[in-house]
Backbone as CSV, one residue per row, in Angstrom:
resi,resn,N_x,N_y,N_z,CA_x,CA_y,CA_z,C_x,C_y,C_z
1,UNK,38.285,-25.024,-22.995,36.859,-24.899,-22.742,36.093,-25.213,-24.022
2,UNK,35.076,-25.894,-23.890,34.299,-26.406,-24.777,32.845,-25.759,-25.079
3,UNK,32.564,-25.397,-26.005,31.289,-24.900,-26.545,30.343,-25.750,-27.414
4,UNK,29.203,-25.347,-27.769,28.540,-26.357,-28.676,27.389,-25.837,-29.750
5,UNK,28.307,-24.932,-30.460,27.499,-24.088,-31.792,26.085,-24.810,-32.387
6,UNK,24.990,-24.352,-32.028,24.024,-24.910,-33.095,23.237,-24.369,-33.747
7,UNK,22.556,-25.076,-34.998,22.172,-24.493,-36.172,20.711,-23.731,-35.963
8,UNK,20.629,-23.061,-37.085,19.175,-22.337,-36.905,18.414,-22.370,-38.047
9,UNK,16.822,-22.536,-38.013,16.562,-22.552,-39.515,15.564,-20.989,-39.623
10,UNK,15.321,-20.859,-41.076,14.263,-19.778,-41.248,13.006,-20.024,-41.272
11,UNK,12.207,-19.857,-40.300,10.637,-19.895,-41.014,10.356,-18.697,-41.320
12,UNK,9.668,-18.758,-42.832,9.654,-17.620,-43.424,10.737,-16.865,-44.236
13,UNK,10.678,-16.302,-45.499,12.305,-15.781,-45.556,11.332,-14.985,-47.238
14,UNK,11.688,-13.536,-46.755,10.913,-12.218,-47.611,12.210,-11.367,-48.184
15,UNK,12.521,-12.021,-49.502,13.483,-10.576,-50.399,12.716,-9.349,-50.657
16,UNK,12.680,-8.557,-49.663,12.065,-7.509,-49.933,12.207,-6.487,-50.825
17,UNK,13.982,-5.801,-51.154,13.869,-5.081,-51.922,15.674,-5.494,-51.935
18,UNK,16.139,-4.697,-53.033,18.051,-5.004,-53.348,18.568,-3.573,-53.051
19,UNK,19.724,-3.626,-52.074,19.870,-2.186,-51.489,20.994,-1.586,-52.650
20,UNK,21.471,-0.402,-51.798,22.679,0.209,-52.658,23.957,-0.827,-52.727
21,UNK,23.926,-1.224,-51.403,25.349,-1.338,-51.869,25.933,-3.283,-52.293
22,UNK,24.461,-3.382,-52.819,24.414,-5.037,-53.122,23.876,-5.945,-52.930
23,UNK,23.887,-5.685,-51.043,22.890,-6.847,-50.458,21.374,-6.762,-50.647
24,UNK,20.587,-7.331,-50.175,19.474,-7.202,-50.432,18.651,-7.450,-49.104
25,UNK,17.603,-6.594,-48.736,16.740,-6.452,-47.334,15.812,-7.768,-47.452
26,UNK,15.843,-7.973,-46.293,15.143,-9.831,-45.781,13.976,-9.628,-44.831
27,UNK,13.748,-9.906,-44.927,12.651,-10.162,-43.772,12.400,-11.636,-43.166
28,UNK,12.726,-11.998,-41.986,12.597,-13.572,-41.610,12.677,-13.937,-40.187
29,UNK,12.114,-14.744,-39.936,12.418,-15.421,-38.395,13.622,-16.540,-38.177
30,UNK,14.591,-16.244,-37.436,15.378,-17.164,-37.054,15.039,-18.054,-35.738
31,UNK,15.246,-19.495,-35.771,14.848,-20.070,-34.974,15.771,-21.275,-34.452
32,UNK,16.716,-20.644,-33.510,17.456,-22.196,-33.054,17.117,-23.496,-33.320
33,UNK,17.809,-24.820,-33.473,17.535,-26.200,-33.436,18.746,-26.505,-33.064
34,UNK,18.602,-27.770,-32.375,19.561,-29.058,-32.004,20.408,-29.717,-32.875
35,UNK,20.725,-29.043,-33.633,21.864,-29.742,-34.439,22.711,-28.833,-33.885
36,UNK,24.618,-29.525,-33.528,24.979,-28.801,-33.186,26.707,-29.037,-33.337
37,UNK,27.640,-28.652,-33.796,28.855,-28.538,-33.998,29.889,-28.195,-32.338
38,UNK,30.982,-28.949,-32.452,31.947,-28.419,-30.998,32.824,-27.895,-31.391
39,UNK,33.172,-26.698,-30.394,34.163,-25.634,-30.267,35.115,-25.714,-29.435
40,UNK,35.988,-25.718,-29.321,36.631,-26.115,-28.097,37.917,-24.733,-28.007
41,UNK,38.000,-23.721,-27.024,39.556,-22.817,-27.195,40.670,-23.460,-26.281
42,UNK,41.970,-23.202,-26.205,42.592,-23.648,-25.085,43.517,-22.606,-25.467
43,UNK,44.250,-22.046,-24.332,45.225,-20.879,-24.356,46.678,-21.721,-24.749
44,UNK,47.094,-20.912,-25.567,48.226,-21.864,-25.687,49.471,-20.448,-26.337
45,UNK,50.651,-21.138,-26.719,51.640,-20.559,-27.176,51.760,-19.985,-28.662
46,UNK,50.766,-20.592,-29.515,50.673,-19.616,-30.899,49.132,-19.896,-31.125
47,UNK,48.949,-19.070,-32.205,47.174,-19.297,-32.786,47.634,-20.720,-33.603
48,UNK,46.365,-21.714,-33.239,46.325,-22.447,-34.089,44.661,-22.701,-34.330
49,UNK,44.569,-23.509,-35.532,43.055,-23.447,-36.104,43.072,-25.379,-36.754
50,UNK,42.189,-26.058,-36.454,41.992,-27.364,-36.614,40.123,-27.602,-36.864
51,UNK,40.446,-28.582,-37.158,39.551,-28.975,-37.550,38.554,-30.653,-37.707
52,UNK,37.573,-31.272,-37.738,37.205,-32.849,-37.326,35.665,-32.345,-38.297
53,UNK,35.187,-33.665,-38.135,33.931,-34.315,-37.904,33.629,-33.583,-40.048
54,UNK,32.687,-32.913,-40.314,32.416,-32.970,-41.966,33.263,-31.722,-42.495
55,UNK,34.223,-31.882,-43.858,35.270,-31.698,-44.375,34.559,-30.180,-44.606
56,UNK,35.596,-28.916,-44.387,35.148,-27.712,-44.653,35.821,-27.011,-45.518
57,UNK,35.308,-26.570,-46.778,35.905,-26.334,-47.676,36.107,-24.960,-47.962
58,UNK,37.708,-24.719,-48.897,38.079,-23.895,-48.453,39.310,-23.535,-48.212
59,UNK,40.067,-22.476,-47.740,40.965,-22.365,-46.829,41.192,-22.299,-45.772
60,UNK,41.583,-23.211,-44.699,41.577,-22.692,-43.203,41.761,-21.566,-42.651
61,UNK,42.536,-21.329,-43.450,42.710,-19.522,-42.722,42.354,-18.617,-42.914
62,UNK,40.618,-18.997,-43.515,39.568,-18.202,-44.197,38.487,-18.471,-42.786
63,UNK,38.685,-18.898,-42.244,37.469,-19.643,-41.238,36.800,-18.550,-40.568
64,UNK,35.732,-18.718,-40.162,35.123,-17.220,-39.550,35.723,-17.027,-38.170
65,UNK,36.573,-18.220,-37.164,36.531,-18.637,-36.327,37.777,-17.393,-36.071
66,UNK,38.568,-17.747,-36.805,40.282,-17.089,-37.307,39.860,-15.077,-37.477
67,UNK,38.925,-15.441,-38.922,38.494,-14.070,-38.579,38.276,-13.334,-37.249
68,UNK,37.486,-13.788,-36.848,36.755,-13.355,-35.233,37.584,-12.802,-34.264
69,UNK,38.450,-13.588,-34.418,40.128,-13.342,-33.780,40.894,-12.543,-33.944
70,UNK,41.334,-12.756,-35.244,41.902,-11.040,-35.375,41.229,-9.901,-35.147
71,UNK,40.145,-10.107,-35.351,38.609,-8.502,-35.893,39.055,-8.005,-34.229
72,UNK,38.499,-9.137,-33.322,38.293,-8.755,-31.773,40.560,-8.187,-31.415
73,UNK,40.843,-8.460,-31.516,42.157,-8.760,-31.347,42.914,-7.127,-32.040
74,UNK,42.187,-6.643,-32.699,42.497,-5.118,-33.222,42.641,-4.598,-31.863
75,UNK,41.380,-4.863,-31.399,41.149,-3.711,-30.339,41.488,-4.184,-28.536
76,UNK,42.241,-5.436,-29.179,42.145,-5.791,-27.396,43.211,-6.640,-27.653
77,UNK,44.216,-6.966,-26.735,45.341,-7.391,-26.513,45.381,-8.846,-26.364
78,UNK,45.032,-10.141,-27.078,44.249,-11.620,-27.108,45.935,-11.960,-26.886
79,UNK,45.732,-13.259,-26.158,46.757,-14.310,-26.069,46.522,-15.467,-27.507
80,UNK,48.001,-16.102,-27.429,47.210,-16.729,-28.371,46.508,-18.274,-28.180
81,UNK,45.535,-18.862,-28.975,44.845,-19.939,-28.525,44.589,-20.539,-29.397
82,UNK,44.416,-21.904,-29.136,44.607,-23.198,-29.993,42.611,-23.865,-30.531
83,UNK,42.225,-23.335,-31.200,40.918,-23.343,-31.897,40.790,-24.893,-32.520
84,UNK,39.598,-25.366,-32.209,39.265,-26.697,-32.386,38.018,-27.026,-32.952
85,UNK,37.605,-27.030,-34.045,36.374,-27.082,-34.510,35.914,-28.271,-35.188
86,UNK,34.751,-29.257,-34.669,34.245,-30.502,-34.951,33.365,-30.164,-35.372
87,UNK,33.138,-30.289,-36.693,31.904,-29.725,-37.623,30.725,-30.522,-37.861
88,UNK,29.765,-30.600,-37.250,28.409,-31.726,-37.664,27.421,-31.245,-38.546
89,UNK,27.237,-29.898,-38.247,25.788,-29.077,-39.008,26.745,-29.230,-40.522
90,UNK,26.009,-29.521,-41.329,25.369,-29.678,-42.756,26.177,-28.316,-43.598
91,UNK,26.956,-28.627,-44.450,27.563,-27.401,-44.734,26.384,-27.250,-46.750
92,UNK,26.748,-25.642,-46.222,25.501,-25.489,-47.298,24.218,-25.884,-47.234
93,UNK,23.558,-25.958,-46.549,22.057,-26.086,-45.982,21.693,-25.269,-45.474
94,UNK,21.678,-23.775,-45.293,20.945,-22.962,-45.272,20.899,-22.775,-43.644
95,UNK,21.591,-23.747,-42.824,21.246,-23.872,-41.140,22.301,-22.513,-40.545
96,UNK,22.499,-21.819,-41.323,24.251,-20.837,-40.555,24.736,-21.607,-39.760
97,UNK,25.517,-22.908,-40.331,26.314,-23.219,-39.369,27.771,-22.575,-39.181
98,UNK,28.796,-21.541,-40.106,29.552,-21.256,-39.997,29.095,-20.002,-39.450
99,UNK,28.174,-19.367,-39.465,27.472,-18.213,-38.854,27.747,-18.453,-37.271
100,UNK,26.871,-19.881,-36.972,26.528,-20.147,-35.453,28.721,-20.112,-34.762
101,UNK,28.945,-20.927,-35.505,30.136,-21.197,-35.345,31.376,-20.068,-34.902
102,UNK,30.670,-18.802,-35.801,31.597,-17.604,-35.667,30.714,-16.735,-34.252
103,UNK,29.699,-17.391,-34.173,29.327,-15.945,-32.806,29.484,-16.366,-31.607
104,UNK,29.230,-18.180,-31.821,29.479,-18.826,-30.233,31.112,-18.715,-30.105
105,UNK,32.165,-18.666,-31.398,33.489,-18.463,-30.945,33.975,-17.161,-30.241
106,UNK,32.811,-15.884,-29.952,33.278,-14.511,-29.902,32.942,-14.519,-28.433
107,UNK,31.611,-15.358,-28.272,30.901,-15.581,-26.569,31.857,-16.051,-26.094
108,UNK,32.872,-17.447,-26.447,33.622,-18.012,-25.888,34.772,-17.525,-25.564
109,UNK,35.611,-16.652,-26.601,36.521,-16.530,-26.837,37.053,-15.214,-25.290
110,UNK,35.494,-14.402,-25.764,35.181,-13.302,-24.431,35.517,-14.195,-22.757
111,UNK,34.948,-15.268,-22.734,34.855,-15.656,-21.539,36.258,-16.342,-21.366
112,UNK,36.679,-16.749,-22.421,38.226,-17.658,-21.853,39.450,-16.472,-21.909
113,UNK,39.416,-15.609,-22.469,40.225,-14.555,-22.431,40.140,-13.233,-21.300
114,UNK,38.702,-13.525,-20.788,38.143,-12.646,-20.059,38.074,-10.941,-20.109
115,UNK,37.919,-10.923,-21.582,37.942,-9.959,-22.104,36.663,-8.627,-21.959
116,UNK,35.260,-9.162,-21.557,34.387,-8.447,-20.624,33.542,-7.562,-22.019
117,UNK,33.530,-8.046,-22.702,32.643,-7.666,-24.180,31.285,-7.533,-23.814
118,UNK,30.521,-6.733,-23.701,28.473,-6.858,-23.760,28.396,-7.019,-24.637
119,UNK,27.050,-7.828,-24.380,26.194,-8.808,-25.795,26.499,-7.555,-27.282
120,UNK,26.298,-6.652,-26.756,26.094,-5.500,-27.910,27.264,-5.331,-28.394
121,UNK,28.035,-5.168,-28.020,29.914,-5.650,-28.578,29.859,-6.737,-29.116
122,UNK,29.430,-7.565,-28.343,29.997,-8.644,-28.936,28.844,-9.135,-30.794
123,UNK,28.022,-8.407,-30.773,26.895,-8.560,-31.837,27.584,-7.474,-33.101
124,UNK,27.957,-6.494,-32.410,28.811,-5.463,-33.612,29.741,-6.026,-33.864
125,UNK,30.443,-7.238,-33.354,31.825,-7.762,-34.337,30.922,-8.753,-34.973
126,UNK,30.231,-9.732,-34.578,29.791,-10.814,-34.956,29.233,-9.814,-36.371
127,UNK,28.510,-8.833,-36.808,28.280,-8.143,-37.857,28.950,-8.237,-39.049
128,UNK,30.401,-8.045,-38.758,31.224,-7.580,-39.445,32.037,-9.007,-40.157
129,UNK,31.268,-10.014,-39.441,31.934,-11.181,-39.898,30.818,-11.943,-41.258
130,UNK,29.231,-11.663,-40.976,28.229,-12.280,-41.856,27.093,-11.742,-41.874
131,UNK,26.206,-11.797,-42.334,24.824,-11.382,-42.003,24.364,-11.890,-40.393
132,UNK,24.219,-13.031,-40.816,23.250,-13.656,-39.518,24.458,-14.119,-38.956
133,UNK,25.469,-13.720,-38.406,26.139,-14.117,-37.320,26.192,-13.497,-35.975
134,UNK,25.234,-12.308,-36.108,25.004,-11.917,-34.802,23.611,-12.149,-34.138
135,UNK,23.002,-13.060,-34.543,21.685,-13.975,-33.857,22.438,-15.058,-33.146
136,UNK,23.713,-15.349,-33.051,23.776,-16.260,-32.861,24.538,-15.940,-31.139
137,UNK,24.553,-14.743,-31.132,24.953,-14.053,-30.044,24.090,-14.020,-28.437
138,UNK,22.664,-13.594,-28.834,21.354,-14.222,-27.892,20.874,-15.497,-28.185
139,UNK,20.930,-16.396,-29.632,20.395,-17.184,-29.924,19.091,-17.267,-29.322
140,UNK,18.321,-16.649,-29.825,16.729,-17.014,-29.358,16.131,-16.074,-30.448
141,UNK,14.714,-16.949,-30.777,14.082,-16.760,-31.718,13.594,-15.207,-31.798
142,UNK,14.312,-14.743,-33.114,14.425,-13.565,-33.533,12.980,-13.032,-35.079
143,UNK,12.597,-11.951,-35.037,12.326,-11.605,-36.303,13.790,-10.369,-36.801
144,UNK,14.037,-11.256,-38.544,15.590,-10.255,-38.378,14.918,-10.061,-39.866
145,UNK,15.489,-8.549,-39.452,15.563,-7.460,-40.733,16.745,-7.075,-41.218
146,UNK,16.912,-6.192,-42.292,18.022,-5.465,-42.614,18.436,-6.532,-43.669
147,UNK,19.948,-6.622,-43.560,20.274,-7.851,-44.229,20.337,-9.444,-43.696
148,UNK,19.913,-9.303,-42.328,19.196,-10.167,-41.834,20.154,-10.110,-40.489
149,UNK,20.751,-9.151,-40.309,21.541,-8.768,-39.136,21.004,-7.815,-38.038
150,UNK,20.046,-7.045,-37.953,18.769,-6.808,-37.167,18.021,-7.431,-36.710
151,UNK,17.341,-7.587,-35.371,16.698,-8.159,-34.693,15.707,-7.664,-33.772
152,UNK,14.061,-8.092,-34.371,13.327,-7.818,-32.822,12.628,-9.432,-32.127
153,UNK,13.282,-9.278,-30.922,12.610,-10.317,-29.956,10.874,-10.874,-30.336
154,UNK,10.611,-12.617,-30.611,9.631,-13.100,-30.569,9.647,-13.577,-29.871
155,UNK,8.059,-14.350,-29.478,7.356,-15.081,-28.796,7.383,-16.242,-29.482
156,UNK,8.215,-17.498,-29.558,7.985,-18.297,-30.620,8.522,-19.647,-29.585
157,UNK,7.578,-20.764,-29.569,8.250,-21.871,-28.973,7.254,-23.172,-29.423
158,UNK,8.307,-23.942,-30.216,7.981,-25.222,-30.972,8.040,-26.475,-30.371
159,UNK,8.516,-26.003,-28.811,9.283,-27.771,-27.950,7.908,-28.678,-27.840
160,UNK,6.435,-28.536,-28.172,5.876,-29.338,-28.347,5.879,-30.336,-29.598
161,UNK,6.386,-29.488,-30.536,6.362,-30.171,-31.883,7.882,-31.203,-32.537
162,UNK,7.408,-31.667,-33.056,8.880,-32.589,-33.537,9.462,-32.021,-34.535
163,UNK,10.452,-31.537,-34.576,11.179,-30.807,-35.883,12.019,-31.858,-36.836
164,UNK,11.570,-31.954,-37.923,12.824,-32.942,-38.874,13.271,-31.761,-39.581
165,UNK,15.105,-32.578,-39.904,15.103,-31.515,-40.906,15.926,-32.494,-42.016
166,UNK,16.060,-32.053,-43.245,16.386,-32.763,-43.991,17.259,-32.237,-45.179
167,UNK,18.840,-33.530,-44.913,19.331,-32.589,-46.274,19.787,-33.618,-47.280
168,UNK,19.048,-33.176,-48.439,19.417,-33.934,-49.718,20.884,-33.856,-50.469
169,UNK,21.372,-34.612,-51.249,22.908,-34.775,-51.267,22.832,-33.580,-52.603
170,UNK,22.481,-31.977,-52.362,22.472,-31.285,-53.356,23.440,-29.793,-52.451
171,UNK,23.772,-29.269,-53.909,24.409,-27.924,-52.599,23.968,-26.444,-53.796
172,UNK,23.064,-25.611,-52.787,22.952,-24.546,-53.662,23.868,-23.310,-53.322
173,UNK,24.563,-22.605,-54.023,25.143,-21.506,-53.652,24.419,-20.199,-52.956
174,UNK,24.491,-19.976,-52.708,24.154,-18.318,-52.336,23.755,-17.099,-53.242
175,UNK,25.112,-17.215,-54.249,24.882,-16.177,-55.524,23.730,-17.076,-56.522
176,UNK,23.741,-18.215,-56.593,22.817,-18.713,-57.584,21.232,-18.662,-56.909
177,UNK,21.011,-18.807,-55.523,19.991,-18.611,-54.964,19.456,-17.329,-55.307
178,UNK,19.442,-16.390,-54.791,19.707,-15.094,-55.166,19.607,-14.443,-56.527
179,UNK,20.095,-15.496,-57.681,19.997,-14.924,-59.270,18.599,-15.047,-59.675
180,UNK,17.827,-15.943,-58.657,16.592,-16.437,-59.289,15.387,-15.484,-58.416
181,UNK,15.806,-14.570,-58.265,14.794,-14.336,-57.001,14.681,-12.672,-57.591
182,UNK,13.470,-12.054,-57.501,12.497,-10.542,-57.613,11.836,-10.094,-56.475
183,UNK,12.794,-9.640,-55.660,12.400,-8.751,-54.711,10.988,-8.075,-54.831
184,UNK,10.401,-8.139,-53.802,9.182,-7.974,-53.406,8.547,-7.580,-52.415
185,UNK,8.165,-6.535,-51.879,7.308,-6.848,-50.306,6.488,-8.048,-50.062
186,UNK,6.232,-8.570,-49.393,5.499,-9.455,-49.033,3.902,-9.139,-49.006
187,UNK,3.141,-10.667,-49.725,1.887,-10.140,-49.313,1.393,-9.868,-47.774
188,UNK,1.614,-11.136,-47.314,1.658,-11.144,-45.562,2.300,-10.860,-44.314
189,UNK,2.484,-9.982,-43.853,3.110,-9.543,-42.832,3.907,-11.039,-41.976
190,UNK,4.917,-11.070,-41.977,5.658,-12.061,-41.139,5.293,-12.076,-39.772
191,UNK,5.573,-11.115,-39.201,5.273,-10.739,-37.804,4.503,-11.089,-37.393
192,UNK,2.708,-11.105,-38.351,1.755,-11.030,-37.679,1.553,-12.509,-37.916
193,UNK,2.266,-13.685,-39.227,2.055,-14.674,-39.591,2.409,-15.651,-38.303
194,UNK,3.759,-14.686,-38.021,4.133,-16.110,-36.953,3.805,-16.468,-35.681
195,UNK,2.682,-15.437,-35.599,1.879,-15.619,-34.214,0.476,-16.453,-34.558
196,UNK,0.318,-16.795,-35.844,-0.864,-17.683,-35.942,-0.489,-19.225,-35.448
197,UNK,-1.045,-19.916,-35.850,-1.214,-20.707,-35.305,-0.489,-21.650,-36.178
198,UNK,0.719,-22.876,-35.991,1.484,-23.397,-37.616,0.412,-24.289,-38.084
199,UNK,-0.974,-24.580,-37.491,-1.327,-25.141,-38.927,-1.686,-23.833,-39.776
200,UNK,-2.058,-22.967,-39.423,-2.304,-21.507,-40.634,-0.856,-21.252,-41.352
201,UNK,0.904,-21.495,-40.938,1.690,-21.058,-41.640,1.601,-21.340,-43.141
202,UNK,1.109,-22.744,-43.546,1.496,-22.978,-44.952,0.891,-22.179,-45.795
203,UNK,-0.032,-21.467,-45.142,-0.987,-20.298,-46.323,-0.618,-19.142,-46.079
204,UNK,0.319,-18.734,-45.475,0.726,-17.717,-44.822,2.110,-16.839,-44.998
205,UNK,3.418,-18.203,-45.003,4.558,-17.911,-44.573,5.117,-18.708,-45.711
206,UNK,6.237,-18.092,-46.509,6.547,-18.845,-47.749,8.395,-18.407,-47.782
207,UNK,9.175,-19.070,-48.432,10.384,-18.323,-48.615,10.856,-18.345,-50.128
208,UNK,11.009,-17.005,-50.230,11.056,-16.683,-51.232,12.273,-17.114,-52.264
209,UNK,12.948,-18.305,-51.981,14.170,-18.797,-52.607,13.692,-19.878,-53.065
210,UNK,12.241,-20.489,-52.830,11.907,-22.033,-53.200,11.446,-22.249,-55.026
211,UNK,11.061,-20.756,-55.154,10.243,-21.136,-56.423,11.816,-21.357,-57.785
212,UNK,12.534,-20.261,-57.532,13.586,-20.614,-58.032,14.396,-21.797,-58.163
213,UNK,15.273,-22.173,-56.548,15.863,-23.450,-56.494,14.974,-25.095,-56.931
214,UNK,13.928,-24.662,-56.253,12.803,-25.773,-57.092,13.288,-25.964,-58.046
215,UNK,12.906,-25.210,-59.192,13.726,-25.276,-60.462,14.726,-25.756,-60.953
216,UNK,15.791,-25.790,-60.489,16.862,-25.812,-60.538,17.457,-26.981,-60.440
217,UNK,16.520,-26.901,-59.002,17.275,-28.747,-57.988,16.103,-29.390,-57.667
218,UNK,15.042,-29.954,-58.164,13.987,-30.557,-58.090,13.875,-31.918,-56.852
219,UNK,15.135,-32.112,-56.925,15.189,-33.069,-55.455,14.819,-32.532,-53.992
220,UNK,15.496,-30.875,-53.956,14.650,-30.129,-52.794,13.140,-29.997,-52.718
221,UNK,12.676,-30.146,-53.680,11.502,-29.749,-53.630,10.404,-31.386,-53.705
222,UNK,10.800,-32.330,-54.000,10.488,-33.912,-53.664,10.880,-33.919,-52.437
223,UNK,11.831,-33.202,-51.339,11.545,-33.676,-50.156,10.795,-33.017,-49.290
224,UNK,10.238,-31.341,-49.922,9.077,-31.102,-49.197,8.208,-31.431,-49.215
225,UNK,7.798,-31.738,-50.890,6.609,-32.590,-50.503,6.400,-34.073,-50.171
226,UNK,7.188,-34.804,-50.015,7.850,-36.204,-49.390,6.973,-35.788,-47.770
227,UNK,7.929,-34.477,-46.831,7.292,-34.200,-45.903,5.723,-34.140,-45.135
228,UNK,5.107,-33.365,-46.288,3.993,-33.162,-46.363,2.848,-34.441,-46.277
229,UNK,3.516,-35.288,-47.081,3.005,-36.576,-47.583,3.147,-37.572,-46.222
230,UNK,3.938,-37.234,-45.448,4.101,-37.808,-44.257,3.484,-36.994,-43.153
231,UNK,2.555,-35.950,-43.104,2.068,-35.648,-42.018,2.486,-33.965,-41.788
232,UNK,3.707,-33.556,-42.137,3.936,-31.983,-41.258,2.830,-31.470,-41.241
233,UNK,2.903,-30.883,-40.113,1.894,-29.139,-40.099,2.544,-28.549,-40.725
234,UNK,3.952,-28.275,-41.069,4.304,-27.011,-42.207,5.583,-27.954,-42.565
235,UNK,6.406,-27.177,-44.182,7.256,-27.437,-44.295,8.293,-26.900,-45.583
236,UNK,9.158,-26.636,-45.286,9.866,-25.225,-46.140,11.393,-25.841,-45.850
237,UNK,11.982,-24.688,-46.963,13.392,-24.971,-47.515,13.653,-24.108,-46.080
238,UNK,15.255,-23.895,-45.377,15.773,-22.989,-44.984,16.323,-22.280,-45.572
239,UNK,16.727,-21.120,-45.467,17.510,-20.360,-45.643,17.510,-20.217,-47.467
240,UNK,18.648,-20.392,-47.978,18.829,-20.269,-49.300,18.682,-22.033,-49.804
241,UNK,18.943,-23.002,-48.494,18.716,-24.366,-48.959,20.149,-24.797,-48.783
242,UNK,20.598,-26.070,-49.136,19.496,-27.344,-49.522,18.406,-27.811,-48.370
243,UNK,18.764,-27.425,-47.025,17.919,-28.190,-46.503,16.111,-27.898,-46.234
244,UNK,15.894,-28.793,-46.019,14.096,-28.825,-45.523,13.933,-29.236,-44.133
245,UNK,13.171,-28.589,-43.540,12.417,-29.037,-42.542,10.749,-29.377,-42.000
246,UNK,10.759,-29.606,-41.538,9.502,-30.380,-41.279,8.664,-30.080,-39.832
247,UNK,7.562,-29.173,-39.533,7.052,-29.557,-38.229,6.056,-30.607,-38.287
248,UNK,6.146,-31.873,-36.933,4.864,-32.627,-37.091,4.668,-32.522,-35.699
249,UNK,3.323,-33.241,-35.372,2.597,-32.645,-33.925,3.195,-34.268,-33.617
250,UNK,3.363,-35.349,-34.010,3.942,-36.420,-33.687,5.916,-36.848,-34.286
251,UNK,6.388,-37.661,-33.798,7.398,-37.778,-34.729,6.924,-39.099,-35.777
252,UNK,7.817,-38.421,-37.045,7.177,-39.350,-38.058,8.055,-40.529,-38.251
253,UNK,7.534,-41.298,-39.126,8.728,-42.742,-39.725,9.048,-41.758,-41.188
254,UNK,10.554,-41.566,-41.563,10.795,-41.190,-42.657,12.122,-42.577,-43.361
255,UNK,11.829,-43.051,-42.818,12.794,-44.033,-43.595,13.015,-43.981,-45.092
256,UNK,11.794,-43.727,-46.101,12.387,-44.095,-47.382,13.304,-42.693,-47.521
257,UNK,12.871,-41.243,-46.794,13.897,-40.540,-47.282,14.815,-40.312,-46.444
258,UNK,15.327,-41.723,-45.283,16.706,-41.440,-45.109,17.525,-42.255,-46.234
259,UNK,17.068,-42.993,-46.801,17.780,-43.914,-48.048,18.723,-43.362,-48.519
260,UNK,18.318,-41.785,-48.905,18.710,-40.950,-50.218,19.311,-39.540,-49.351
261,UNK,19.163,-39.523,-48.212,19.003,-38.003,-47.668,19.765,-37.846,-45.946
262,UNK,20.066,-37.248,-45.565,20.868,-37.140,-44.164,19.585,-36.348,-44.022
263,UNK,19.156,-37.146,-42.275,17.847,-36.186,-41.815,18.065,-36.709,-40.276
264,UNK,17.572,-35.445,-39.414,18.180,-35.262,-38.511,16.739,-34.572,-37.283
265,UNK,16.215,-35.653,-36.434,14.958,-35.615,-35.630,15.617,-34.154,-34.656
266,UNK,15.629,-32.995,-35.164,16.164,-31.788,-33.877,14.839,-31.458,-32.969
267,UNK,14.563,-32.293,-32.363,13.784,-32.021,-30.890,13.671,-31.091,-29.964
């Protein structure tokens, strides 16, 4: 059986404060897109774990996919099955694609094993595997708190608008994202930001990883404003980065920055 993991970006993204035990409290909206990676399980005679499509680095038998498997597999009696993962989403771009990857494998894994997990089960393992790997469980546009593994239901729908997203040939880490960043409350309430209207987001809704990586990797930050320069109503890093995205009320011509850049019209 075949699945089809896809990526999500942040609009908005608030380091609010650094907790006890390391992580640090977020504040942000997650928002599905059309980029999207295949999953495929098949029951078979031992666990196996494979792999296609962009090179994932690493150890295989580090994969969240593998994880997921055993975690669920403590508590419930799994056959074993032959795991197939064709990787398209952008590794290191900020999209959770190994996130998306690990929660659509727990939905799937539930239904081909017929193991009978509720969403809420199935969101408490997806927990235990990442932050945001249990959005990927309802997949629908979330405001997520905590360490970004909390969720309250929005009202949020972009299918009028053209989404680009864009990733420059740069890769930022996580811990280095993060080194550059001073927790803060936010001036503007997220919640109340993302019900305005997106031409009001750019004065509104900011993520708090740009002023840093800017710095750092100055090519991310030439393709937001590259964006801008072409028309978006808004346009921001995801997540910790590299990538950018773009809303426009039309779709744009970006040719000079596919030259230099993998960019991807998610409709």
């Amino acid at each position: 059986m075949v699945i089809f993991p896809n990526a999500k970006i942040n609009i908005g993204l608030n380091v609010v404060e650094r907790r006890a035990d390391g992580y640090h409290n977020l504040e942000t909206v997650f928002y599905p897109i059309q980029i999207k990676d295949a999953l495929e399980i098949v029951l078979s005679d031992e666990l196996r774990f494979t792999s296609s499509g962009n090179a994932i680095p690493g150890n295989a038998n580090d994969n969240l996919c593998l994880k997921a498997y055993h975690l669920i597999k403590k508590d419930h009696d799994l056959p074993p099955v032959n795991i197939h993962l064709h990787k398209n989403i952008p590794i290191g771009a900020g999209l959770g694609g190994g996130s998306a990857d690990a929660g659509f494998f727990i939905k799937l894994l539930n239904e081909v094993c017929e193991i009978g997990l509720s969403t809420e089960a199935m969101e408490n393992y997806a927990r235990q595997l990442g932050a945001d790997c249990a959005f990927f469980i309802g997949n629908k546009p979330v405001f997520a708190f905590g360490k970004g593994d909390w969720f309250e239901k929005i009202e949020l729908n972009l299918s009028a608008y053209h989404l680009v997203l864009v990733m420059p040939p740069v890769h930022v880490s996580t811990a280095e994202a993060y080194s550059g960043v001073r927790p803060a409350p936010s001036i503007h309430d997220l919640k109340l930001a993302i019900k305005r209207p997106v031409e009001e987001w750019k004065d509104l809704i900011k993520n708090d990883f740009e002023r840093s990586v800017f710095q750092h990797h100055p090519k991310i930050k030439v393709v937001k404003e590259a964006l801008y320069q072409h028309g978006a109503i808004y346009a921001a890093m995801s997540g910790s980065g590299a990538s950018v995205f773009g809303i426009f009320s039309k779709k744009p011509n970006l040719q000079e920055l596919e030259k230099a850049n993998q960019v991807f019209y998610a409709v």
